[in-house]
Residue, then its C-alpha position, 0 to 999 in steps of 0.5 A: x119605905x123604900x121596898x126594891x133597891x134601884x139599879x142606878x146605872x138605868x139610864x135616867x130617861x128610861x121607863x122603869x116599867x118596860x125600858x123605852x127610852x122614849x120619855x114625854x116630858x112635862x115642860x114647866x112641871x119642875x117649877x111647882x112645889x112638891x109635897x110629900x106622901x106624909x104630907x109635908x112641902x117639899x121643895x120644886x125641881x121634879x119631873x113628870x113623865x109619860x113613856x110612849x112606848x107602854x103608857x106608864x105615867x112617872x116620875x123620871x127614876x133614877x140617882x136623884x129620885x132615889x135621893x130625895x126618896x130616901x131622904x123623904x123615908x128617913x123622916x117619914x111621919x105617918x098620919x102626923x096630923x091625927x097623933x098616927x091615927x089612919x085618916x079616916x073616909x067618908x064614903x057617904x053625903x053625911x059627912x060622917x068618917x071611919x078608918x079607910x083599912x076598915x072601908x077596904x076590907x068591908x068592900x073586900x070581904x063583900x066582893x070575893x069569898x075569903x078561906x076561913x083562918x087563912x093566911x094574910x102579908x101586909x106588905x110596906x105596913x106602917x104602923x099597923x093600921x091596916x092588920x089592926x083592921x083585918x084582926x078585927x073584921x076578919x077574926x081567926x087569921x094569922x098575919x105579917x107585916x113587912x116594912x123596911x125598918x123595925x120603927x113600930x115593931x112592937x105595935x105592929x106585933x102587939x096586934x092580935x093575929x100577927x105572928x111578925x114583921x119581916x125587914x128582909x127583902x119580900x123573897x126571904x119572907x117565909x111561906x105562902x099567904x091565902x091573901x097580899x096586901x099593897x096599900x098605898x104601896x105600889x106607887x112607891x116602888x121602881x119596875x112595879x110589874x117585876x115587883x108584882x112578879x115577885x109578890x106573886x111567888x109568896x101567894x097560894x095558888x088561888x090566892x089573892x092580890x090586892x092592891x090600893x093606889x091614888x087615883x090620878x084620874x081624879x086626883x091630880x092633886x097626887x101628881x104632886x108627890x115627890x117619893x111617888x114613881x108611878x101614877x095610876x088610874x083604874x086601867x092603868x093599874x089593871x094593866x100593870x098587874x095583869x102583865x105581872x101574872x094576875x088575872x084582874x078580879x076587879x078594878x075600881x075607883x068606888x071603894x075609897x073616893x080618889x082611889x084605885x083599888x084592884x083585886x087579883x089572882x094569879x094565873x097558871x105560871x106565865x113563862x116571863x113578865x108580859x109587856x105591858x101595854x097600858x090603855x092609850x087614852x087613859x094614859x094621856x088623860x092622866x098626863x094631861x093632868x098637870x095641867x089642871x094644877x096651874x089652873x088650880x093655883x090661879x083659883x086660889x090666888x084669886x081667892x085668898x086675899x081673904x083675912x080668913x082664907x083657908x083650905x079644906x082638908x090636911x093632906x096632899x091637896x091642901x098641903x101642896x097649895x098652901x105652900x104653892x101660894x107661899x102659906x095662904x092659909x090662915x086656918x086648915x079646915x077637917x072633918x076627921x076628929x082625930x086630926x081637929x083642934x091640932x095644928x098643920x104646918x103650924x096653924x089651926x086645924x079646924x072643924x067646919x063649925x069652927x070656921x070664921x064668920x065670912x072666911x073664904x074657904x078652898x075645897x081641893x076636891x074632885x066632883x062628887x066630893x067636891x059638891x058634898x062638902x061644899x053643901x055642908x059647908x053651907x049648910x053651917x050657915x056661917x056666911x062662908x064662901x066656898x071655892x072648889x078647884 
């Protein structure tokens, strides 16, 4: 979904959110594997980046990035491993999921006061999922979607509410919106504050930005993907919208586990986009996490001699491991429903309760998750051993 257009004479060493030349490579960070944002391998050769002069962490943009974007966006499968169902979450120990969209707008609705019968743009929308949700939770409002192709055009205005999708660019999007949604967005998209900048001219004076991106602080594991350029954690997020105009109602990571969520307003007109000058230590610490993938991969190796080796879960972490360890898996282990009894990159996608007698399975989690699915796990008696990253 490329959603703003690159200016391809950028220098290729300059940070795309402020314009220093005065990049900080990952040394041996193009030797790993890539995945992709619909979780599909994608071949070694990338670059991770931080910009000293402002703190971004990135993805080096320029004329091969956008390449290899695009070639990703014209084959994009959303959520193919659950038939184009949205992945579920699974906000409790219980291990019992439901659609994310649903997760985010219940935790919206719970944090700021929404008009009644307002007004809402889904930009970068997919197949819908995330209107479908709000036409259900929040009865009564008229919706749009904006998306770069008309490929789920008619599912997206089947859904009560929405009025259209837009293909256009988002300043041709007629009228104003009580409330703007970036879902799995904003990682996309080169110069995200002059992005956000012009976002903010389609909102209604007091109304509401939100925006939801992977967590890199947590998940390192999303470092990995290749069409990404920007990569965030709570602050650095914040940082990025506030120097877009918005005055931060909320910054968190307790929404959606592994992910940032950040709600916002638009300010009194600001003269010009600010610069933005991101938290030092939460810059390096994102950074610094590259280094946790060779640690990673070490872990696995040790590991998956196993007949019955297999990975939890079917997205980013499992997807970019196995083809890091050259197809390890023998199995793919989930607890979303939708996406059990079908097939990951070609082999069987399991419920716990299916695992092998004595498999070794690899959970690529982050703490608390990691624990509470490894209790599960165990919990199945079925004489597994379980290794977290």
């Amino acid at each position: 979904m490329k959603l703003i257009s690159m200016n391809d004479h950028r220098p290729t060493l300059t940070c795309h959110l402020c314009d220093a030349k005065d990049l900080q490579l990952a040394p041996a960070y193009a030797a790993f594997q890539r995945v992709t944002s619909d979780c599909k391998p994608w071949p070694a050769g990338g670059s991770l980046a931080r910009c000293r002069a402002c703190g971004l962490v990135q993805t080096v943009v320029g004329p091969k990035w956008q390449a290899e974007a695009d070639q990703i966006y014209t084959g994009y499968t959303i959520y193919h491993q659950s038939g184009g169902r949205e992945q579920n979450i699974f906000p409790g120990a219980g291990g019992v999921g439901k659609p994310r969209s649903d997760g985010i707008i219940t935790a919206l609705r719970d944090a700021v006061a929404l008009p009644v019968g307002g007004r809402l743009l889904d930009i970068g929308c997919g197949n819908g999922s995330f209107l479908s949700a709000w036409s259900r939770l929040v009865p009564g409002w008229s919706l749009c979607g904006s998306e770069v192709s008309e490929k789920y055009k008619a599912q997206i205005e089947g859904v009560p509410g929405v009025e259209r999708l837009f293909t256009c660019d988002v300043d041709e999007i007629p009228g104003q919106f009580d409330v703007v949604s970036l879902v799995h967005v904003l990682e996309h998209i080169p110069a995200p504050s002059a992005f956000l900048w012009r976002v903010r001219k389609k909102l209604k004076p007091g109304g509401i930005l939100l925006v939801e991106v992977p967590d890199c602080a947590q998940n390192y594991f999303m470092l990995l993907v290749a069409d990404h350029c920007s990569h965030f954690s709570p602050p650095l997020l914040a940082g990025v919208v506030a120097a877009a105009g918005f005055e931060i109602v909320l910054s968190t990571n307790s929404w959606v586990a592994k992910e940032v969520t950040v709600v916002a307003r638009p300010r009194p007109a600001p003269a010009e986009i600010e610069k933005p000058r991101l938290p030092e230590n939460d810059s390096e610490q994102v950074f610094a996490n590259w280094l946790r993938l060779r640690e990673t991969v070490a872990k696995v190796e040790a590991v998956a001699q196993n007949p019955k080796f297999g990975l939890f879960g079917t997205a980013i972490s499992a997807t970019w491991l196995d083809a890091q360890t050259g197809r390890a898996a023998q199995f793919f282990v989930d607890e979303d429903q939708n996406r059990t009894g079908k097939t990951h990159l070609g082999r069987p996608i399991l419920a716990p309760a299916d695992v092998p007698l004595g498999a070794t399975v690899f959970v690529p989690l982050p703490e608390p998750l990691a624990g509470q699915v490894t209790a599960r796990l165990n919990n199945l008696n079925r004489n597994l051993t379980v290794v977290t990253s």
